[in-house]
Backbone as a ProteinNet text record, in pm:
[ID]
protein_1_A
[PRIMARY]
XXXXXXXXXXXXXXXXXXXXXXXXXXXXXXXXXXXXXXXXXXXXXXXXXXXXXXXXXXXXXXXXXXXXXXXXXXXXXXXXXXXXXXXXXXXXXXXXXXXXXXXXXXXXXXXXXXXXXXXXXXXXXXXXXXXXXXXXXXXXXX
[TERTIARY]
23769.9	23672.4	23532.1	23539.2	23416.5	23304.7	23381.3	23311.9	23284.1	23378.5	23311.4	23153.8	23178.6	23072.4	22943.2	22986.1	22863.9	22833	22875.9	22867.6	22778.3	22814.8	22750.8	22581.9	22590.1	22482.2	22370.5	22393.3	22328.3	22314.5	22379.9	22369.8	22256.4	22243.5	22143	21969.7	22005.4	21901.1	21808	21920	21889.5	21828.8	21860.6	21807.5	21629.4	21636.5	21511.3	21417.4	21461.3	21375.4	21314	21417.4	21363.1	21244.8	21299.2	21193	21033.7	21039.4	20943.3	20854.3	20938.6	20837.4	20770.5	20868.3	20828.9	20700	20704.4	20604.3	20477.4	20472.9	20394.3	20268.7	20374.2	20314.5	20286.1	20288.2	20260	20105.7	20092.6	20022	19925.5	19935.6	19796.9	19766.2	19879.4	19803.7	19678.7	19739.9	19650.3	19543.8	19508.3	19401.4	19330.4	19372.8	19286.4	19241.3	19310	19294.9	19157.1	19085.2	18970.6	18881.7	18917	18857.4	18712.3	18670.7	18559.3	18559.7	18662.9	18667.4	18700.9	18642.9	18692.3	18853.6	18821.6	18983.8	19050.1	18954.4	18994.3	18984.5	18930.4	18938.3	19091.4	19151.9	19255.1	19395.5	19383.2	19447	19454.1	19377.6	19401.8	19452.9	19434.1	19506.1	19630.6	19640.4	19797.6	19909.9	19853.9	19953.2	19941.2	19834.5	19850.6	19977.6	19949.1	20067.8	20199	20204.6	20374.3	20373.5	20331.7	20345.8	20375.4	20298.3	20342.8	20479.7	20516.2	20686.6	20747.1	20717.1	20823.4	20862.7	20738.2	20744.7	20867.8	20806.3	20911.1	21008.1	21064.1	21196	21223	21232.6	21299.2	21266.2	21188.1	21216.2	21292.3	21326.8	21463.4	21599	21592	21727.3	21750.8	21582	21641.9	21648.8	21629.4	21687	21810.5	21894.5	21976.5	22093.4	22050.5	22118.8	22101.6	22024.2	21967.9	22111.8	22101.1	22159.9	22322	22382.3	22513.7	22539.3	22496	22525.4	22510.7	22475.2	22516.8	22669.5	22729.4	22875.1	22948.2	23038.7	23105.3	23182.5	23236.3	23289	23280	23117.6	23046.1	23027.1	23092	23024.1	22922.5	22868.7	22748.9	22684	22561.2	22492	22493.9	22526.6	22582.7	22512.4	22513	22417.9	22297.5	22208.3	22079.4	21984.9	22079.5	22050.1	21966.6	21845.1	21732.6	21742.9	21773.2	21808.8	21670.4	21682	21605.4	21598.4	21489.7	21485.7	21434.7	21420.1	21378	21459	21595.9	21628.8	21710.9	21760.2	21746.5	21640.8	21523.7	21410.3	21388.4	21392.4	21407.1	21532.7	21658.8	21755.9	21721.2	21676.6	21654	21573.7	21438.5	21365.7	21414.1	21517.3	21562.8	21687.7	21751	21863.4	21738.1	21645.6	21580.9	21523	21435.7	21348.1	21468	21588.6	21692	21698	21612.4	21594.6	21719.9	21805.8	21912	21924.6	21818.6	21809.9	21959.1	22058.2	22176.3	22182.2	22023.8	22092.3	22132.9	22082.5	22185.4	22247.3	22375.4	22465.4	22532.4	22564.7	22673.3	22809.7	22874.3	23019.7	23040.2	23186.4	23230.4	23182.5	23175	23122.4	22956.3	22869.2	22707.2	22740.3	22831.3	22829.7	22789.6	22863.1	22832.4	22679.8	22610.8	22498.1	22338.4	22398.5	22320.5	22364.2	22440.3	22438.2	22395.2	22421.4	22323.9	22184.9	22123	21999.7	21919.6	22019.6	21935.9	21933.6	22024.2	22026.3	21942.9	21911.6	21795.7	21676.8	21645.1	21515.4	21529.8	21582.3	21576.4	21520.6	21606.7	21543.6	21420.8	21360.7	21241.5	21161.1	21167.6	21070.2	21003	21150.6	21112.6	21042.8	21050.8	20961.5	20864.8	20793.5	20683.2	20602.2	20676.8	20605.7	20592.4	20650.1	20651.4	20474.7	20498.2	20404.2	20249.9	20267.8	20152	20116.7	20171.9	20110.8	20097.4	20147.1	20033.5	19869.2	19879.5	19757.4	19681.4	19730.8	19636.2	19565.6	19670.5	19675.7	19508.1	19540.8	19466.8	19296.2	19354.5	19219.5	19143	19179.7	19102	19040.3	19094.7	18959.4	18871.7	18818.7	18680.8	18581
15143.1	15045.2	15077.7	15142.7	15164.5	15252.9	15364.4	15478.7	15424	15322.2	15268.9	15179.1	15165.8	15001.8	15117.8	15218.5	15311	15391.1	15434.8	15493.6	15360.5	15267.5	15154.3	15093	15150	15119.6	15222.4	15327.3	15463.8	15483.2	15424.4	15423.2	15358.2	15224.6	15126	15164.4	15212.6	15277.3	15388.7	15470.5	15558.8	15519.7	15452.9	15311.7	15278.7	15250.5	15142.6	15248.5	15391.5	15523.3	15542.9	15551.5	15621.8	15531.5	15396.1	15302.4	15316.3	15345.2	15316.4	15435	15549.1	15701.9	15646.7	15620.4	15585.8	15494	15405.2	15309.7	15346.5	15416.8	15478	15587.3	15637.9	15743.8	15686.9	15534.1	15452.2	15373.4	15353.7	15316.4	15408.7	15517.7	15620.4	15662.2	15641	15670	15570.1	15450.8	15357.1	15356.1	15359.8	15376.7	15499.6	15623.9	15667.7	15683.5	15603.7	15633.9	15506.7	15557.3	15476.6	15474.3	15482.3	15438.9	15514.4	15630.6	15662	15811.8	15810.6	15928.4	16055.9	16173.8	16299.5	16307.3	16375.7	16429.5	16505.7	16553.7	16584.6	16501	16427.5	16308	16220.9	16221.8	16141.1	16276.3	16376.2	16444.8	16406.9	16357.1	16312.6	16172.1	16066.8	15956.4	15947.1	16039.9	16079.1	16108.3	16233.1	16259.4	16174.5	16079.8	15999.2	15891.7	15839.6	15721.8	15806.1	15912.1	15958.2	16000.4	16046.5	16084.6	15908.6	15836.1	15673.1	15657.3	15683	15678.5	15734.3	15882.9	15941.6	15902.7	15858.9	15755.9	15700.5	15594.7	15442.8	15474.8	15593.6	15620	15663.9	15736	15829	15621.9	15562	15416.5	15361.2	15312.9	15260.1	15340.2	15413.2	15542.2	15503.1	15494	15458.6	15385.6	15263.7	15093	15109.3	15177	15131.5	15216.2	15326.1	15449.8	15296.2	15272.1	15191.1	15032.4	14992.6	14884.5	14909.7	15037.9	15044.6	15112.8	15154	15230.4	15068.9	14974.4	14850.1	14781.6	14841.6	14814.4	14976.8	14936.1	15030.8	15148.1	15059.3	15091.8	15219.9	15220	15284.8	15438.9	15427.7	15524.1	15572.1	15668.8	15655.3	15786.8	15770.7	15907.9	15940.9	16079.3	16130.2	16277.3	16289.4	16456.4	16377.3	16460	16445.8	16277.4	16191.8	16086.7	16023.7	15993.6	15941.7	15750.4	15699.1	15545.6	15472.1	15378.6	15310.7	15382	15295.2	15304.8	15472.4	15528.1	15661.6	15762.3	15751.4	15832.6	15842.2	15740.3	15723.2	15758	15709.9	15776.2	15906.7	15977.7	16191.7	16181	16149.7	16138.8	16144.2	16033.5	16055.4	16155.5	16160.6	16252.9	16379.9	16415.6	16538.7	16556.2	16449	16454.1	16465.8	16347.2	16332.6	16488	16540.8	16647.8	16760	16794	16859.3	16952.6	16958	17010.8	17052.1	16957.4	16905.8	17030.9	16970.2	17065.9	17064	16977	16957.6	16889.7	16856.6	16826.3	16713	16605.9	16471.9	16473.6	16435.4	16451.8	16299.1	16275	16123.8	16167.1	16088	16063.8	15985	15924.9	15857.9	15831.2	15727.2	15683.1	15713.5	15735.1	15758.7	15880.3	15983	16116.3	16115.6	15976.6	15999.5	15953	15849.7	15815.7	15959.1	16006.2	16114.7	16235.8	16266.7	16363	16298.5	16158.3	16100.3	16055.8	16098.9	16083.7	16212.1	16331.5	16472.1	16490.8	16492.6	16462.4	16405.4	16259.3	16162.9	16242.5	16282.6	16384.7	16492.9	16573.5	16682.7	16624.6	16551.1	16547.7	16492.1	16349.8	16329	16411.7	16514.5	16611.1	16701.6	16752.1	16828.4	16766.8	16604.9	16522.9	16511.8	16477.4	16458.1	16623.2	16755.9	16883.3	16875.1	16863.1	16799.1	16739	16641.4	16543.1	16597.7	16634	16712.2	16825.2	16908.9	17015.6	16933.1	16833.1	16809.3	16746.1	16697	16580.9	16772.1	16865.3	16972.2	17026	17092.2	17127.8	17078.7	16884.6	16843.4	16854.8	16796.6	16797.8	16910.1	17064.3	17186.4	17247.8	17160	17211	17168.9	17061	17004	17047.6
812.6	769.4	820.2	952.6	952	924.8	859	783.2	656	626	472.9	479.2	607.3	631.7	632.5	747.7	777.5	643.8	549.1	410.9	333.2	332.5	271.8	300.8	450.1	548.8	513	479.7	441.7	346.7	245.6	121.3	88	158.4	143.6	208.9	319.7	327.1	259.3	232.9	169.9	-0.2	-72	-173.2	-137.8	-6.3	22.9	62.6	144	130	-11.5	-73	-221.3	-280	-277.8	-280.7	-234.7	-87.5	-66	-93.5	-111.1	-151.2	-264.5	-344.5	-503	-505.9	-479.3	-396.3	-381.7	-267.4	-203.1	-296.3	-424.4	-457.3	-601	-636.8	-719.6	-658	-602.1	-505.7	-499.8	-441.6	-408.9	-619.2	-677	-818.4	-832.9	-839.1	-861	-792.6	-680.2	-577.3	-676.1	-718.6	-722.8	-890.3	-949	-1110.2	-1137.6	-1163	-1212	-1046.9	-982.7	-792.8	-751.8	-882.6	-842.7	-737.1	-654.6	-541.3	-649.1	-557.7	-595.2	-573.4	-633.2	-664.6	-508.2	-403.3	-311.2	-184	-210.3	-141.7	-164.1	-338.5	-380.8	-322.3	-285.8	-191.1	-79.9	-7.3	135.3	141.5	35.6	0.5	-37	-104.6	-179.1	-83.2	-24.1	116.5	280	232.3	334.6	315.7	208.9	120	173.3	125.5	114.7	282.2	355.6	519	580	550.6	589.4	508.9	394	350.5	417	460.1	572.5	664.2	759.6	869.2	893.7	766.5	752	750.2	657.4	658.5	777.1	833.6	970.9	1045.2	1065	1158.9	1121.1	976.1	905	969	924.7	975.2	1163.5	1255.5	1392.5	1417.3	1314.1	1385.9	1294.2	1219.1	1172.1	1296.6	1325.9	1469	1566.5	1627.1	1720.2	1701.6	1593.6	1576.9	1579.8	1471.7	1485.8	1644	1740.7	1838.8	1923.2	1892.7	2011.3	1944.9	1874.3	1800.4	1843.3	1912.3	1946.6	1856.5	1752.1	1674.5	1587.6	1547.4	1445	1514.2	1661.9	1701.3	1829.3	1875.8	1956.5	1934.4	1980.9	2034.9	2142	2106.5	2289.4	2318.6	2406.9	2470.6	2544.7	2539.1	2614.8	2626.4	2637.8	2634.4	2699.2	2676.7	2794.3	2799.8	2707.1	2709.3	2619.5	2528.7	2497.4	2345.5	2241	2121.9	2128.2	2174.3	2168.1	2145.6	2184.7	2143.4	1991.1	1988.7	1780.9	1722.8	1691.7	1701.5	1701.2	1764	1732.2	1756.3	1709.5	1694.6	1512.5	1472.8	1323.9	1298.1	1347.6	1294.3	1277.9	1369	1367.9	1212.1	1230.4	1107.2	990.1	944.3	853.7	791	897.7	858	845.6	844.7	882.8	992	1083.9	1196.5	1258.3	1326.9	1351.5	1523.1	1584.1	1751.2	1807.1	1774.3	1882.5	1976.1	2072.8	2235.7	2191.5	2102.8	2033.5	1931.2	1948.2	1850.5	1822.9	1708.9	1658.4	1694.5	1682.1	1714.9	1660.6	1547.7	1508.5	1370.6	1288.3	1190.5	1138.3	1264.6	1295.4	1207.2	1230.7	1141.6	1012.9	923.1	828.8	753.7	867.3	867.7	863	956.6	1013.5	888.2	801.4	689.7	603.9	544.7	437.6	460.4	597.3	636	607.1	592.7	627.7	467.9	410.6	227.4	167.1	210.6	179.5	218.2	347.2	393.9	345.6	323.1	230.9	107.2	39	-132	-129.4	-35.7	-39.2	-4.1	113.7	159.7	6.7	-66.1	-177.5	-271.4	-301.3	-375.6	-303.4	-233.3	-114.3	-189.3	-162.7	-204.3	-319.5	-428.6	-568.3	-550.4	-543.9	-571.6	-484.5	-345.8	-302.6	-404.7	-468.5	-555.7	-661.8	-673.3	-847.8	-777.1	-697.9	-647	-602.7	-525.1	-496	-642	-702.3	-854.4	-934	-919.9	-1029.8	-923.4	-768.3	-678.2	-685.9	-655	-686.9	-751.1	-871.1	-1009.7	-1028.8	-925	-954.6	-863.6
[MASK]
++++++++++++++++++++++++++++++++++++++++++++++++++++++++++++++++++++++++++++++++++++++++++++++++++++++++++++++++++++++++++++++++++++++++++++++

């Protein structure tokens, strides 16, 4: 049950990531469609919007590490453990960006959290590059 709960948990997050990229990069359109700025200026807006989605995501991902690791059940993070919201925190960032250094590792149910986190960061990272080369693309020709 609790790999289903944690599959469900990640699932959902992983939902409210996509969201908020999408968002984000709805958002810096609008800002800059009609807004008057150069086009290289709407580059530094653009990848500002989506770097604040990344953010959010990898903090979603460590209050959700953060929250199932006070339930025994789901699991823990174990290795180089310093204590406090910090280490979920580059605990995610590391799954998210797929880094994946080792000295913290999941155990239990968190496993399956922490591979649908690096999946979710992988495909957004490649949308994030996506979307930076069209905003460079259209910014450089002016």
């Amino acid at each position: 049950m609790d790999i289903v709960l944690a599959t469900l948990i990640s699932l959902a997050a992983m939902a409210v990531s996509v969201l908020l990229h999408y968002q984000s990069m709805l958002i810096a359109r609008n800002i800059l469609q009609g807004s008057g700025l150069s086009r290289r200026t709407g580059v530094i807006v653009g990848m500002a919007s989506v770097t604040v989605a990344q953010i959010l995501s990898v903090l979603l991902y460590a209050v959700i590490y953060y929250l199932m690791t006070l339930r025994p059940f789901f699991g823990s993070l174990n290795g180089e453990i310093e204590g406090g919201f910090l280490d979920p925190l580059y605990f995610s960032l590391m799954s998210y960006t797929t880094l994946g250094v080792g000295d913290i590792f999941p155990l239990g149910a968190l496993r399956i959290v922490s591979g649908i986190e690096a999946l979710n960061g992988f495909a957004l990272i490649g949308w994030t590059a996506s979307f930076a080369y069209t905003l460079m693309r259209q910014g450089w020709s002016d």
